[in-house]
C-alpha positions as CSV (number, residue, x, y, z in Angstrom):
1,X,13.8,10.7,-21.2
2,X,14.4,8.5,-18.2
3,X,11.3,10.4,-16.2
4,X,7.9,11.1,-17.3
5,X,6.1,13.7,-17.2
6,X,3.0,14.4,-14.7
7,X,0.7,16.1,-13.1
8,X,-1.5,15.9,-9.8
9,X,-4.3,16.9,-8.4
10,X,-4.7,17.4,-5.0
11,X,-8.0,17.3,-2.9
12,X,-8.1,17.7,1.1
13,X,-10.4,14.7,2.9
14,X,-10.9,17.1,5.3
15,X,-10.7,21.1,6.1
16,X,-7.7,21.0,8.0
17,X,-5.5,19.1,5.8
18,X,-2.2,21.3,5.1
19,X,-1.4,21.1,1.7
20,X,2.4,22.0,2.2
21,X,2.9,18.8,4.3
22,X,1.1,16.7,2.1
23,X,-1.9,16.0,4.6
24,X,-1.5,14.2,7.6
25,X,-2.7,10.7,9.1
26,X,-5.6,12.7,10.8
27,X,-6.2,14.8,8.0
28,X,-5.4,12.7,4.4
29,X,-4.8,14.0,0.9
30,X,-6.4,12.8,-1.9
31,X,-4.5,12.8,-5.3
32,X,-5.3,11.8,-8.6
33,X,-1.9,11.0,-10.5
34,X,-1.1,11.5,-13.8
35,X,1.7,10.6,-16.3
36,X,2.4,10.3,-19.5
37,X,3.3,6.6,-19.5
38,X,-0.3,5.8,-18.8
39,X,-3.6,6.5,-20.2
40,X,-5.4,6.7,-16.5
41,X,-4.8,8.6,-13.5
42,X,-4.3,6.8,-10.5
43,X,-5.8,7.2,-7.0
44,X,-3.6,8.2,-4.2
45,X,-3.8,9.1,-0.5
46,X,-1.2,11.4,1.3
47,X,-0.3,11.1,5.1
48,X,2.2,13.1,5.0
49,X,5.9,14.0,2.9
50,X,7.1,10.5,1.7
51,X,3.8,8.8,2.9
52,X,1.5,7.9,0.5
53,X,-0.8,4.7,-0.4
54,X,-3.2,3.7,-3.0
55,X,-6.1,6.0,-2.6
56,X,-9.9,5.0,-2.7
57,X,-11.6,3.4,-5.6
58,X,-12.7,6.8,-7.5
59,X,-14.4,6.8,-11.0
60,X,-11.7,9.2,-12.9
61,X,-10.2,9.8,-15.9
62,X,-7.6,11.7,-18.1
63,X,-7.3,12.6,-21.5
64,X,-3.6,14.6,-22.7
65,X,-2.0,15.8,-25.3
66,X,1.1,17.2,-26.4
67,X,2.3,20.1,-28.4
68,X,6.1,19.3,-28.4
69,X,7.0,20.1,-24.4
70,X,3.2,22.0,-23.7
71,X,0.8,19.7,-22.7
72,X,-3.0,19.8,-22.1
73,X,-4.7,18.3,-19.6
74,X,-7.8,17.3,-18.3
75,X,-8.4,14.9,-15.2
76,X,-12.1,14.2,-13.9
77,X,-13.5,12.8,-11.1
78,X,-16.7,11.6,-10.6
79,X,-18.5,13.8,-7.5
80,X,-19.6,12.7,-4.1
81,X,-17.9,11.3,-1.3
82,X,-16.5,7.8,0.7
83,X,-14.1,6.8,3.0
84,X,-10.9,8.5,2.2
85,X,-12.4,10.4,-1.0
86,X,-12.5,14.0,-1.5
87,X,-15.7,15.1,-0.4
88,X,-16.6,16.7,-4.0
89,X,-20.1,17.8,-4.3
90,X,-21.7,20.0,-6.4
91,X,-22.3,23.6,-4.7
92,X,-19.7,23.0,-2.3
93,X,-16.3,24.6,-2.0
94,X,-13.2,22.9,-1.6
95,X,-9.8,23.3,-2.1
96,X,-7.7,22.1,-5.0
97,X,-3.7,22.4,-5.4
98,X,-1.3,21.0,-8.3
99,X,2.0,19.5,-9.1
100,X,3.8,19.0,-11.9
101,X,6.7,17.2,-12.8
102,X,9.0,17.8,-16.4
103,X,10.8,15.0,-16.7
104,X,12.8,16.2,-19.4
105,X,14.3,18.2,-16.7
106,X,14.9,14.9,-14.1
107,X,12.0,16.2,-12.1
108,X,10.6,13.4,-10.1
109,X,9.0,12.1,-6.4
110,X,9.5,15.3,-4.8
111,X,11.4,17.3,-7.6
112,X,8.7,19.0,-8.8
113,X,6.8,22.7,-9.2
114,X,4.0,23.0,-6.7
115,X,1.3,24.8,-4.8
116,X,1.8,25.4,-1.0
117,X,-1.2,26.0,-0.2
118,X,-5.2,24.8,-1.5
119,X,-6.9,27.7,-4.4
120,X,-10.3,27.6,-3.3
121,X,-12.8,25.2,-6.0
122,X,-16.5,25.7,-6.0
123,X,-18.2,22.8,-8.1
124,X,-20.9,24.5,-10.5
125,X,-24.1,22.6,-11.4
């Protein structure tokens, strides 16, 4: 199809970034972006609906598959914080949220299924 498929993970910079808005310049996003016309996600940062940048130099990776339209994924990111990174660290809580994008179905930029607000993450040991 003319549109990939993807999937994002979301990751407040701060606890009073709104998810819904895509973060804010005082309170930034962080995204990790996948699709599947690469092999890596990449790093974003959100400032808000239509305003996003490259984001900060993360250690991630993804690994997909497909079973005809289903996929699996699995995105990591390596834990601890920086400037404009996620604070992730292990026996904290944070939020996460999700978007994905079917691009069989000419989802794309801000076509896509997604959470409104962050599903609370706690990072096990």
């Amino acid at each position: 199809t003319e549109f990939a498929d993807a999937l994002a993970v979301a990751l407040p910079v701060s606890r009073n970034a709104v998810l819904a808005l895509m973060g804010s310049p005082e309170a930034p996003i962080h995204y990790l972006w996948w699709n599947a016309r690469q092999t890596s996600p990449q790093s974003l940062l959100a400032t808000g609906i239509g305003a996003s940048a490259p984001g900060p130099d993360v250690r991630q990776t993804a690994q997909a598959s497909a079973d005809g339209p289903t996929w699996r994924i699995v995105i990591s990111r390596a834990v601890g914080t920086g400037p404009n990174a996620a604070p992730l660290e292990v026996g904290a809580t944070t939020g996460v949220g999700f978007a994905a994008w079917r691009g069989s179905n000419d989802e794309r930029a801000g076509i896509k299924a997604f959470s409104v607000d962050w599903t609370e993450l706690v990072l096990d040991a």
